[in-house]
N, CA and C atoms as an extended XYZ file, in Angstrom:
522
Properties=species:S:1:pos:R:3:atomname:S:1:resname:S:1:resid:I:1 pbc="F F F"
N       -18.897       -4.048      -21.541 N   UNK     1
C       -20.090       -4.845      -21.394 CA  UNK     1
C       -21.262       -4.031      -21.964 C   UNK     1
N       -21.769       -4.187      -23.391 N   UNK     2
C       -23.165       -3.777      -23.512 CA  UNK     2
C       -24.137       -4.618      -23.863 C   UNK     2
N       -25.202       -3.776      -23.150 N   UNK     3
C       -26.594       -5.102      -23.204 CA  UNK     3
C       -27.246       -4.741      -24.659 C   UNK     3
N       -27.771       -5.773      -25.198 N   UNK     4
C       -28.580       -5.130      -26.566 CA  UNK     4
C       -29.786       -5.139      -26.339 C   UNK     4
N       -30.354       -6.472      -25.109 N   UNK     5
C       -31.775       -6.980      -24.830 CA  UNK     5
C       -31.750       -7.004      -23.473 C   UNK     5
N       -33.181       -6.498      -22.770 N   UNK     6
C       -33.404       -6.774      -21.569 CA  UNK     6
C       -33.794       -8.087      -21.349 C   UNK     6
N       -33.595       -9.177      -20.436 N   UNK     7
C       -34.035      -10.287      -19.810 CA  UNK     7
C       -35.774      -10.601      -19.682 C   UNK     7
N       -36.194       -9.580      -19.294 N   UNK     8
C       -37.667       -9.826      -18.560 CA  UNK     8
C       -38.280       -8.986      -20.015 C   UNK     8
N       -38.184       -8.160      -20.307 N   UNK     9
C       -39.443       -7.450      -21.438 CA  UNK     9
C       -38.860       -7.098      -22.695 C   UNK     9
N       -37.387       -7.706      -22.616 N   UNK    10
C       -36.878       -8.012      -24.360 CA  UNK    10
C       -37.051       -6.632      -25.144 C   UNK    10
N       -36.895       -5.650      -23.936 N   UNK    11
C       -36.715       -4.469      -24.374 CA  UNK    11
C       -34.832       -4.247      -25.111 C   UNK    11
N       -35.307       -3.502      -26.069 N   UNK    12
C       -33.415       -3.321      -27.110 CA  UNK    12
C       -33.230       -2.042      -27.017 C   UNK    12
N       -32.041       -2.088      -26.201 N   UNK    13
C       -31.282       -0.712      -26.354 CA  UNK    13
C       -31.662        0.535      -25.565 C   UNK    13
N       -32.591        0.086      -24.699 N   UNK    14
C       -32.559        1.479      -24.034 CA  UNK    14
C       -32.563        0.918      -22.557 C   UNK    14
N       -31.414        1.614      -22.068 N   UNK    15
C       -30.432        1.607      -20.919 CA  UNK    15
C       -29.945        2.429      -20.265 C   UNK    15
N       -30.122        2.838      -18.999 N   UNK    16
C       -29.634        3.593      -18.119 CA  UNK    16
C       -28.388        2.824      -17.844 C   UNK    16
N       -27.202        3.904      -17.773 N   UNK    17
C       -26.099        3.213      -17.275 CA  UNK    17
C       -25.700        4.521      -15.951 C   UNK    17
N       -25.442        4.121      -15.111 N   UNK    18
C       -25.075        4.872      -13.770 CA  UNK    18
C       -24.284        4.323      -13.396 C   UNK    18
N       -23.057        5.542      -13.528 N   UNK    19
C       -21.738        5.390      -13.157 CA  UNK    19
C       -21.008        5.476      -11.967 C   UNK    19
N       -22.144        6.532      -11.178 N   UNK    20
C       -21.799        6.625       -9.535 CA  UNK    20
C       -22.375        5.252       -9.113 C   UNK    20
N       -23.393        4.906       -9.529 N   UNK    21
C       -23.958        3.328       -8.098 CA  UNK    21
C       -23.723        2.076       -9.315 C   UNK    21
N       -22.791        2.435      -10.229 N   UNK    22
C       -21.855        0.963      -10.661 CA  UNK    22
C       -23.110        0.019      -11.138 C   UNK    22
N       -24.237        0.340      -11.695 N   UNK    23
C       -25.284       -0.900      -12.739 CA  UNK    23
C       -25.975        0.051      -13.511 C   UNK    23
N       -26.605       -0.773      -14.050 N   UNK    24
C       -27.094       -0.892      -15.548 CA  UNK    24
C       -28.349       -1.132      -15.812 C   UNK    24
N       -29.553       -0.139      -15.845 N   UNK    25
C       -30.863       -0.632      -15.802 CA  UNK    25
C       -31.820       -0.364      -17.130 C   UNK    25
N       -32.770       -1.402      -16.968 N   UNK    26
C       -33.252       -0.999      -18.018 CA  UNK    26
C       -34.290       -0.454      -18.134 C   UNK    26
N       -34.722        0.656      -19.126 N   UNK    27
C       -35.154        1.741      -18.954 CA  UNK    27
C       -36.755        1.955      -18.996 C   UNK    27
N       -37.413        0.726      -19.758 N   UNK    28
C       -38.746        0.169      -19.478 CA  UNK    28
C       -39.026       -0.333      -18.468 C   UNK    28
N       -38.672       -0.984      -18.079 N   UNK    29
C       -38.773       -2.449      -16.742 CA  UNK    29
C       -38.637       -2.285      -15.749 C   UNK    29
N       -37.391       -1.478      -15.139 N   UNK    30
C       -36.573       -1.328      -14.376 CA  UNK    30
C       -35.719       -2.654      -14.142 C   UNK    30
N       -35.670       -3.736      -14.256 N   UNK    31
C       -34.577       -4.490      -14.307 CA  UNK    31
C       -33.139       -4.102      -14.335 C   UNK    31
N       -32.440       -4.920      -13.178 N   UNK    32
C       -30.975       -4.158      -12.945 CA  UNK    32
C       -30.059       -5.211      -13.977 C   UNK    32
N       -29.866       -4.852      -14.786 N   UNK    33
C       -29.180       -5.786      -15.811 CA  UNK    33
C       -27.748       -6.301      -15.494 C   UNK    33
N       -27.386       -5.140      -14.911 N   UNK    34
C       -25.707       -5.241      -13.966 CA  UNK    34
C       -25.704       -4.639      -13.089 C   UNK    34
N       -24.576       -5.085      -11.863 N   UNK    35
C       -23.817       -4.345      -10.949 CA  UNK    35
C       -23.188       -4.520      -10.667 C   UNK    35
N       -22.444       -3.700       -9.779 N   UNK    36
C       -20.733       -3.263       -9.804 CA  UNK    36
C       -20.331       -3.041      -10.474 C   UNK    36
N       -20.718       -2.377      -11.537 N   UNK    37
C       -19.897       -2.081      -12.540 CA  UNK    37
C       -18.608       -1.237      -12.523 C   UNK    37
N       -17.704       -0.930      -13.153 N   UNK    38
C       -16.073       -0.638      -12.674 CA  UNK    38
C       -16.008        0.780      -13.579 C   UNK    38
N       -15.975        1.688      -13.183 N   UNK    39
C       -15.902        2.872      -14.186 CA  UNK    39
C       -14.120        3.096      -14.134 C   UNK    39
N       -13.105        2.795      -15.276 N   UNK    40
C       -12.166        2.735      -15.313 CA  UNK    40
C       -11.400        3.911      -15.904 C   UNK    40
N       -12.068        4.882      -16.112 N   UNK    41
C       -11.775        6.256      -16.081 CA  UNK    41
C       -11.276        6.988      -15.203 C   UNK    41
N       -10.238        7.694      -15.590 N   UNK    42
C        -9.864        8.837      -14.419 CA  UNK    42
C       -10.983        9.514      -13.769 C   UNK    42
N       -10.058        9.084      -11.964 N   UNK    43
C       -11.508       10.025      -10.982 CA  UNK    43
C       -10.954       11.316      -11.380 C   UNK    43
N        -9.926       11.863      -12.184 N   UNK    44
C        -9.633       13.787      -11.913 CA  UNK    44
C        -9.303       13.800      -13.166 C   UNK    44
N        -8.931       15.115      -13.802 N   UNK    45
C        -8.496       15.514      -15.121 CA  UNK    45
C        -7.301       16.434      -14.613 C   UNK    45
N        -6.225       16.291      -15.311 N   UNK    46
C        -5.496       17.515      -15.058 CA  UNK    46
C        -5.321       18.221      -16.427 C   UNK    46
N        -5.101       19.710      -16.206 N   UNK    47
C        -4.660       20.419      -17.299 CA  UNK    47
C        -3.372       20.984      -16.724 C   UNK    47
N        -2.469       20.442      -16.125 N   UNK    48
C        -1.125       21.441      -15.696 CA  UNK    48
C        -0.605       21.264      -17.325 C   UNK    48
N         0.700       22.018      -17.837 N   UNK    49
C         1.034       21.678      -19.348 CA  UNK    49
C         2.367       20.703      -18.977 C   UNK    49
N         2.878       20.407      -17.694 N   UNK    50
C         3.887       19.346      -17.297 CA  UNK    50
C         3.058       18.082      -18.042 C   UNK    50
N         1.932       17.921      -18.025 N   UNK    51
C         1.455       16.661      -17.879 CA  UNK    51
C         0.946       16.281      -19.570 C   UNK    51
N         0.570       17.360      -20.563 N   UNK    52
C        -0.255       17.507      -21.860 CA  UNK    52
C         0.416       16.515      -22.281 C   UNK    52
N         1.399       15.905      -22.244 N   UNK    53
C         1.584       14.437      -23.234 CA  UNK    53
C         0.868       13.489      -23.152 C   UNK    53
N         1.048       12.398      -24.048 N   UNK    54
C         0.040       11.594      -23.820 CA  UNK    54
C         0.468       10.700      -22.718 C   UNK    54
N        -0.404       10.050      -22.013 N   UNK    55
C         0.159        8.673      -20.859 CA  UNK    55
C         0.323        9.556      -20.059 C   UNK    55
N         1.039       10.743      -19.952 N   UNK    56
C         1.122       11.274      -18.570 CA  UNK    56
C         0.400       11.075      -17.587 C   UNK    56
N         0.951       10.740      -16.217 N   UNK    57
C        -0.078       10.840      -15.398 CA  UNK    57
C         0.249       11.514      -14.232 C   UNK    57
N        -0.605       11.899      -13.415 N   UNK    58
C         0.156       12.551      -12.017 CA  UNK    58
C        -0.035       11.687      -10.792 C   UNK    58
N         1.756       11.993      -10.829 N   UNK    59
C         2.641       11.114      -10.013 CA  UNK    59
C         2.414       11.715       -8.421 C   UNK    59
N         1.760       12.468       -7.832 N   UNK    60
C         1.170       12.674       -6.382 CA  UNK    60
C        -0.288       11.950       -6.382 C   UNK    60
N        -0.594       10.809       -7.136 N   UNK    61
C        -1.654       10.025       -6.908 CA  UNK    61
C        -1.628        8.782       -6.336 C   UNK    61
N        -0.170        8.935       -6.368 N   UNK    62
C         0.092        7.079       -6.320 CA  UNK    62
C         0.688        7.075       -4.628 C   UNK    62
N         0.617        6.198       -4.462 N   UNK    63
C         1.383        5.794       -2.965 CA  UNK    63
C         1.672        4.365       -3.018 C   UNK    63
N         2.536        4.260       -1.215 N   UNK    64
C         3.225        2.625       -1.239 CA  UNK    64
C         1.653        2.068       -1.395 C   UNK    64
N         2.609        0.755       -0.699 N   UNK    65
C         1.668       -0.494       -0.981 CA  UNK    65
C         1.016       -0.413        0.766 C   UNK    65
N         0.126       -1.284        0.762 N   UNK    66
C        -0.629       -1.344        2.430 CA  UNK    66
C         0.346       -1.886        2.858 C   UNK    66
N         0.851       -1.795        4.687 N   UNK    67
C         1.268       -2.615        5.375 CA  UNK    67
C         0.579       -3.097        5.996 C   UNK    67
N         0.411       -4.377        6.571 N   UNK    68
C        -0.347       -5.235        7.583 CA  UNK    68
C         0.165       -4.930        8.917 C   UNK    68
N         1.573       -4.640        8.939 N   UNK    69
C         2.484       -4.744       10.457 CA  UNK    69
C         2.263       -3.208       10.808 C   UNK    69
N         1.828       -2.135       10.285 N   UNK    70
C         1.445       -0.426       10.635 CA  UNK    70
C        -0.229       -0.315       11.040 C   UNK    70
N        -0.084        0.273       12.319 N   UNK    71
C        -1.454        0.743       12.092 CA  UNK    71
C        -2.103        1.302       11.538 C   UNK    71
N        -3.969        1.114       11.092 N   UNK    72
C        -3.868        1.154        9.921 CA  UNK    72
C        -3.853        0.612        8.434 C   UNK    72
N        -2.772       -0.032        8.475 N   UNK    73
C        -2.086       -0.521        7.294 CA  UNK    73
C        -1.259        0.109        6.894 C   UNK    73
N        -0.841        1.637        7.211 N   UNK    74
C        -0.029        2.409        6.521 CA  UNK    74
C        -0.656        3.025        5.757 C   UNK    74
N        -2.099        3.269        5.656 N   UNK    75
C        -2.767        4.222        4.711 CA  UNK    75
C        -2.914        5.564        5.846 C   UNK    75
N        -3.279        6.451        5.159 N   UNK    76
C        -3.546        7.771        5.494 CA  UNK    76
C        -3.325        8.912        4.295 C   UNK    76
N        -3.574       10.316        4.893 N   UNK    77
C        -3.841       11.011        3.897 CA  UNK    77
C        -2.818       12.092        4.237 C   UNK    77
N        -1.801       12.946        3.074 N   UNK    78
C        -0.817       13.499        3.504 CA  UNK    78
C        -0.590       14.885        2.843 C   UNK    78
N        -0.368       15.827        3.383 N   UNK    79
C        -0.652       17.227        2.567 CA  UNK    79
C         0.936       16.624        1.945 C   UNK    79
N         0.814       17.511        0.505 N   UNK    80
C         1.888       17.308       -0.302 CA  UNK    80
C         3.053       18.534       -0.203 C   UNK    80
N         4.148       18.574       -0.121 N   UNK    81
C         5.283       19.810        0.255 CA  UNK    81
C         5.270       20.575       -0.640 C   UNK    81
N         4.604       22.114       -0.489 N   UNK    82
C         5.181       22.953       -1.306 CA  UNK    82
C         6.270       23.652       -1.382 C   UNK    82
N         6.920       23.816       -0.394 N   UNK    83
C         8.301       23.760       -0.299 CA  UNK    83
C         8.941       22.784        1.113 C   UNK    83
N        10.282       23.028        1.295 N   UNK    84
C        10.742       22.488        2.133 CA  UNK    84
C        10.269       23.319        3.385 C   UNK    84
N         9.656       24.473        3.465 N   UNK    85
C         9.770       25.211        4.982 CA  UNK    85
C         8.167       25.209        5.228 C   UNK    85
N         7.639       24.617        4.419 N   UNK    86
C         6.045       24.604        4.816 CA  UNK    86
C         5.899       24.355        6.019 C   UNK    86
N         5.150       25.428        6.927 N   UNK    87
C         5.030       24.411        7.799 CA  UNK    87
C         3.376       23.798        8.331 C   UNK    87
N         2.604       24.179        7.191 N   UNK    88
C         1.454       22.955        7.189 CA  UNK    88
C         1.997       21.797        6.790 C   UNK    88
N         3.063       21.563        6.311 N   UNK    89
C         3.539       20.158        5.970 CA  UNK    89
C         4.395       19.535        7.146 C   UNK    89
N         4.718       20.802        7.682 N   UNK    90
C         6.060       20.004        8.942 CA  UNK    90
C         4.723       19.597       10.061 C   UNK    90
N         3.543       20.452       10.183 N   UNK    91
C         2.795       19.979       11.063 CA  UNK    91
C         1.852       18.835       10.785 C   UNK    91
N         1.787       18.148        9.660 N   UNK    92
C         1.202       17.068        9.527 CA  UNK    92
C         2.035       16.246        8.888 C   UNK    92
N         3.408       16.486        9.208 N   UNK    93
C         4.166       15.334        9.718 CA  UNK    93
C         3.796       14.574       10.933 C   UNK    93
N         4.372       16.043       11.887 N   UNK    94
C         4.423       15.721       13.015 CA  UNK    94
C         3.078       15.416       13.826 C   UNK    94
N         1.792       15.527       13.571 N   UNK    95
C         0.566       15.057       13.968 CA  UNK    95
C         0.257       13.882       13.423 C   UNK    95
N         0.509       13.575       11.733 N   UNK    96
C         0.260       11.818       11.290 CA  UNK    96
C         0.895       10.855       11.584 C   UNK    96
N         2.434       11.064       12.198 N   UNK    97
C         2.974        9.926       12.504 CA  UNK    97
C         3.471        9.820       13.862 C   UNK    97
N         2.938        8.735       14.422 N   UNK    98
C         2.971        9.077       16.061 CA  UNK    98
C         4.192        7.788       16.439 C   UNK    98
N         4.945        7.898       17.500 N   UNK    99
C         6.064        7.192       17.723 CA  UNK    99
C         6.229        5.494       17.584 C   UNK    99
N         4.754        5.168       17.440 N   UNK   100
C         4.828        3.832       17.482 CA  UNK   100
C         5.264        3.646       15.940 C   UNK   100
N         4.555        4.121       15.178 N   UNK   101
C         4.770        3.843       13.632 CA  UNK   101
C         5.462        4.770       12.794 C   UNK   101
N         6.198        5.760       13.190 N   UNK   102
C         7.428        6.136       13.174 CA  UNK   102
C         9.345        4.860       13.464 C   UNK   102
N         9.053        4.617       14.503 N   UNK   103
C         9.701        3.531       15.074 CA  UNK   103
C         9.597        2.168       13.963 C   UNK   103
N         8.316        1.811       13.992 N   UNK   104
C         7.922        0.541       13.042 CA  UNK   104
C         8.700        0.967       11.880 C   UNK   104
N         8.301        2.031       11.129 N   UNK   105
C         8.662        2.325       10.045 CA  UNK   105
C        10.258        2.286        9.440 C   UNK   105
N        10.577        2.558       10.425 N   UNK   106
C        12.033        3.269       10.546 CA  UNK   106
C        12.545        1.671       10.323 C   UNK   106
N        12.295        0.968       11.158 N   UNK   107
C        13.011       -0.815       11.758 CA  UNK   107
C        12.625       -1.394       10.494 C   UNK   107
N        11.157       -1.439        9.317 N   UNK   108
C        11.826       -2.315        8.529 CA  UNK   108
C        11.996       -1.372        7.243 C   UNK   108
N        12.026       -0.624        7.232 N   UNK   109
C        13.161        0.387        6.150 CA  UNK   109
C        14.698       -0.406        6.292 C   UNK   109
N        14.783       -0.524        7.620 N   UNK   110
C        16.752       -1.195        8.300 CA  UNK   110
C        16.472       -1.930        7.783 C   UNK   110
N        15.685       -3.053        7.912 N   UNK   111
C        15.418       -4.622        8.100 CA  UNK   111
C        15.237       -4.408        6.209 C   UNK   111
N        14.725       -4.134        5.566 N   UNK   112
C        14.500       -4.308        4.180 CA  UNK   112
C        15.745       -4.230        3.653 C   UNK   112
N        17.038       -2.847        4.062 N   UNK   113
C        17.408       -2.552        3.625 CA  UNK   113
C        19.278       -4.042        3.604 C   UNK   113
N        19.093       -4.059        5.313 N   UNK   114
C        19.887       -4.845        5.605 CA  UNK   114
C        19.776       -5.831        4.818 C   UNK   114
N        18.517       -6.858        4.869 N   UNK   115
C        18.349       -8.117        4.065 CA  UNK   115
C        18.318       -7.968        2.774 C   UNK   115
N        18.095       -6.846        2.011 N   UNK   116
C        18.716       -6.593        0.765 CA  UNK   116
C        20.290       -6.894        0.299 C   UNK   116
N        20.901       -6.139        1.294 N   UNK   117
C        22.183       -6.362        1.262 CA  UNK   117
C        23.022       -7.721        1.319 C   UNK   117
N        22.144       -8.796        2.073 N   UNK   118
C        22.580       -9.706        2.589 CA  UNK   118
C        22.124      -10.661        1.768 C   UNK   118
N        21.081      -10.464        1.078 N   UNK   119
C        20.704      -11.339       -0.322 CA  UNK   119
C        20.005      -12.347        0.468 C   UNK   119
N        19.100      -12.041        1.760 N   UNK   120
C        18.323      -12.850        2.346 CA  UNK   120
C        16.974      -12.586        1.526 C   UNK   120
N        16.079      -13.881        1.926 N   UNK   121
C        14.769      -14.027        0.849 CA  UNK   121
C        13.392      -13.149        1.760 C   UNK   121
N        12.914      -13.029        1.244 N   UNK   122
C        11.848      -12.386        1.452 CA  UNK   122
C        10.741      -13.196        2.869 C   UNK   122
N        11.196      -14.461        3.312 N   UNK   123
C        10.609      -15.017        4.091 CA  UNK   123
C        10.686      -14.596        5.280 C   UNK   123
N        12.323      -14.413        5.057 N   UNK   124
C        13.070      -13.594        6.556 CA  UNK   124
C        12.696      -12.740        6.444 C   UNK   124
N        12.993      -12.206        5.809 N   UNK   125
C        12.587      -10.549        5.880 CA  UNK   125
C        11.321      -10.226        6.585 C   UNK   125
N         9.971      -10.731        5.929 N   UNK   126
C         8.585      -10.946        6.943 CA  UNK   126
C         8.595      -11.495        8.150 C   UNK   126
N         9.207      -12.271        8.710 N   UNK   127
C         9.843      -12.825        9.586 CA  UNK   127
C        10.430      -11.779       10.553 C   UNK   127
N        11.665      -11.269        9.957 N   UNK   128
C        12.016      -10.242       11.123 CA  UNK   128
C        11.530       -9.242       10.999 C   UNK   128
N        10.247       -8.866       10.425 N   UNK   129
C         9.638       -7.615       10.645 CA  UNK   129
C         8.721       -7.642       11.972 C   UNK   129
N         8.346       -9.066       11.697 N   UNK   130
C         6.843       -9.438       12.589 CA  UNK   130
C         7.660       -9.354       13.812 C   UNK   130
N         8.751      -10.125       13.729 N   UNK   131
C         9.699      -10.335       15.417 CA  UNK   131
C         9.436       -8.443       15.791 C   UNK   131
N         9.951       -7.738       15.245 N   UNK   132
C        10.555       -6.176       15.022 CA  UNK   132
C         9.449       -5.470       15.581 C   UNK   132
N         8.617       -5.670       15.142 N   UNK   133
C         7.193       -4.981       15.965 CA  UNK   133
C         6.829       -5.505       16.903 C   UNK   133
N         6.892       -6.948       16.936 N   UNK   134
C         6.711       -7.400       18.881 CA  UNK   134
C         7.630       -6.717       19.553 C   UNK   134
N         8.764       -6.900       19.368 N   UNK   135
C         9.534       -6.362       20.328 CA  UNK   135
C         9.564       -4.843       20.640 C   UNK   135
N         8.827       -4.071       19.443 N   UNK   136
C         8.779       -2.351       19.566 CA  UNK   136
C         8.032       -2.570       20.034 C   UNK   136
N         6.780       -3.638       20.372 N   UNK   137
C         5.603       -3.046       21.140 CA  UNK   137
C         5.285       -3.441       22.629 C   UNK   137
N         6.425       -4.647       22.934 N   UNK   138
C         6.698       -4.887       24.437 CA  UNK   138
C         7.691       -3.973       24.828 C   UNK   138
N         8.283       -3.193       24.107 N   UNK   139
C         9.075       -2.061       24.790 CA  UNK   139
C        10.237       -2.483       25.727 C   UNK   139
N        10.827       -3.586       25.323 N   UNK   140
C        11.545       -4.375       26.050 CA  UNK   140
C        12.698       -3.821       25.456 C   UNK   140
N        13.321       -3.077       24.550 N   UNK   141
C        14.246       -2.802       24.244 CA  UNK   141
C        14.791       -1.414       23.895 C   UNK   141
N        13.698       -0.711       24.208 N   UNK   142
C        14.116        0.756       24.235 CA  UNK   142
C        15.420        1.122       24.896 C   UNK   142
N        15.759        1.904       24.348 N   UNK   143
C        16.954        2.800       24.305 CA  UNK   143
C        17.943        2.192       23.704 C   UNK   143
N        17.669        0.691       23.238 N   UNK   144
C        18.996        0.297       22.923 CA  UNK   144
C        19.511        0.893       21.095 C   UNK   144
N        20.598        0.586       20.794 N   UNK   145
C        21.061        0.958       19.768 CA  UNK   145
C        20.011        0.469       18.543 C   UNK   145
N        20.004        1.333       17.534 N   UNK   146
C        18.772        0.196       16.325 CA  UNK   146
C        19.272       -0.165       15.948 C   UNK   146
N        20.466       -0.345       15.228 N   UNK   147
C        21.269       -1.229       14.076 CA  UNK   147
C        21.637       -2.721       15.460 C   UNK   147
N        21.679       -2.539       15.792 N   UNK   148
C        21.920       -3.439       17.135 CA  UNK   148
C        20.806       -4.493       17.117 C   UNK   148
N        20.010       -3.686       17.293 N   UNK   149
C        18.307       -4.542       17.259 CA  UNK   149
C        18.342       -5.119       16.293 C   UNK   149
N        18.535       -4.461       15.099 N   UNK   150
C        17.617       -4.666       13.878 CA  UNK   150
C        18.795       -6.036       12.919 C   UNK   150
N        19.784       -6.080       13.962 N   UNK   151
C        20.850       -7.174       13.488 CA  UNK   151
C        20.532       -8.484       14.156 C   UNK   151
N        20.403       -7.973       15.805 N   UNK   152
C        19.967       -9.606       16.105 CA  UNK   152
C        18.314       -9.989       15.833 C   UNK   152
N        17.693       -8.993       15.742 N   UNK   153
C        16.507       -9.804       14.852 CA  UNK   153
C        16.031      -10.298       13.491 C   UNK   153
N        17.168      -10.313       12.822 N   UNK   154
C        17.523      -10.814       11.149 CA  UNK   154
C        18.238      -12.083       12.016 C   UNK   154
N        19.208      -12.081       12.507 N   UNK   155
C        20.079      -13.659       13.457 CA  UNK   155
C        18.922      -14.038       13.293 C   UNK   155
N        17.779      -13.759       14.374 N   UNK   156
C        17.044      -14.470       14.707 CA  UNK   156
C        16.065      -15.479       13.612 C   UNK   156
N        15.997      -13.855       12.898 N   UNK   157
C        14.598      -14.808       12.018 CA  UNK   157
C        15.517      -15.642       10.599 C   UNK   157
N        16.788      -15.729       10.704 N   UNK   158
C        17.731      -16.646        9.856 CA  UNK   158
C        17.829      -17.876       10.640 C   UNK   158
N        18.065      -18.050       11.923 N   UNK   159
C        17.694      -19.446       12.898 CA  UNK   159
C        16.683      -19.679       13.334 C   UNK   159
N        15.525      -18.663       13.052 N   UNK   160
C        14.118      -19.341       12.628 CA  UNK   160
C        14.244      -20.397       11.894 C   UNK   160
N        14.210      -19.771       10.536 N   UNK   161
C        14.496      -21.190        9.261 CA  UNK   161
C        14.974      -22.175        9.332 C   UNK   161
N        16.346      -22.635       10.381 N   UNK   162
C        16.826      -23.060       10.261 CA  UNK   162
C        18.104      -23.315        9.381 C   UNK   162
N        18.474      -22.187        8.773 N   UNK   163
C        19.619      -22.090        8.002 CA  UNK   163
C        20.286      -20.826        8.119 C   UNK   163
N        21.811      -20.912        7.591 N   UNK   164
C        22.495      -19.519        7.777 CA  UNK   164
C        22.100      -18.885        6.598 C   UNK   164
N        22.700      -17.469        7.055 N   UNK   165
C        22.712      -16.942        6.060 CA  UNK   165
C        23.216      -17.238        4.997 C   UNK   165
N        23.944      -17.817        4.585 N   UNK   166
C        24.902      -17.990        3.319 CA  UNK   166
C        23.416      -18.999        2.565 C   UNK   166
N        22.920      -20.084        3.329 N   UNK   167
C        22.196      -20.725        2.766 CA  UNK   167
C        20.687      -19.436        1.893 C   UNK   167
N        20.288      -18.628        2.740 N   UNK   168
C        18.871      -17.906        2.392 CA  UNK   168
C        19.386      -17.060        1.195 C   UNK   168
N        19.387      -17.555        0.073 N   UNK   169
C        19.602      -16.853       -0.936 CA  UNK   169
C        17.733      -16.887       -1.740 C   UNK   169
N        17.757      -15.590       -2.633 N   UNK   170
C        16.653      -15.168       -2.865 CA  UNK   170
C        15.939      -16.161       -4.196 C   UNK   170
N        16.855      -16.497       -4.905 N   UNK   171
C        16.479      -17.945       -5.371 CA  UNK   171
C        16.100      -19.246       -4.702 C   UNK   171
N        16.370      -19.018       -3.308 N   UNK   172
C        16.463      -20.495       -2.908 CA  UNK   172
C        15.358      -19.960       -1.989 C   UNK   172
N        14.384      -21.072       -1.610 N   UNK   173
C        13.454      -21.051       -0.632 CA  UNK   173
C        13.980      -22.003        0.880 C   UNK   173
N        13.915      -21.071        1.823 N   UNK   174
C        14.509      -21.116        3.241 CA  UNK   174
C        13.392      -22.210        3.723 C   UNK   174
């Protein structure tokens, strides 16, 4: 997006562009010509020589996707392993993930992994996640086996739909 003319004093070409507060002013007038603007540049530079090709990018930037069903969402911030015996890393394991969403986590890892297998659609699958966390969070079923759980709450959310399994294929909408 470049401006050639200001709006109000038809001033050309001279423009403040500010990249931290995202607009575009102009430099006689003050008129804000834009905002929000999107600075689509890398926030970091690396020089490691793993990376000197072109496109490279570094792959400890990226993370999953948000969850809705984690507290949170499943965002947070995570020291990265420099080795396996770190133990600033074993301790912010064990301080970032606390049993509720440990547990969550764990059930639809099963539940993804199961309904993968089973070539159930993605409806169920959301379905028995949502069941999966009510029930981790009424605590109504502790101690019991997880593959146990995490089987009759796929049953379940398959006679949700109203159809068997054989019917919830990932082409077909349940």
């Amino acid at each position: 997006m470049i401006f050639t003319t200001c709006r109000d004093c038809k001033n050309t070409e001279d423009f403040i562009v500010d990249i931290q507060e995202g607009t575009v002013v102009c430099r006689n007038c003050g008129l804000v010509a834009a905002s929000r603007i999107i600075d689509d540049t890398p926030e970091w530079r690396n020089f490691s020589k793993e990376s000197a090709g072109a496109g490279a990018d570094d792959p400890k930037r990226v993370g999953g996707a948000n969850n809705p069903l984690l507290e949170g969402e499943g965002l947070g911030t995570g020291i990265s392993p420099a080795g396996t015996g770190n133990s600033l890393t074993q301790y912010n394991i064990r301080v970032s993930n606390d049993g509720i969403d440990r547990a969550l986590s764990r059930g639809f890892n099963t539940i993804k992994i199961v309904c993968h297998h089973l070539n159930l659609n993605d409806i169920v699958e959301e379905i028995a996640k949502i069941i999966f966390k009510l029930v981790e969070q009424s605590k109504k079923l502790k101690g019991r086996h997880h593959d146990a759980v995490v089987s009759a709450i796929i049953f379940i959310a398959c006679r949700g739909k109203k159809n068997s399994r054989a019917r919830c294929r990932k082409s077909q909408t349940c």
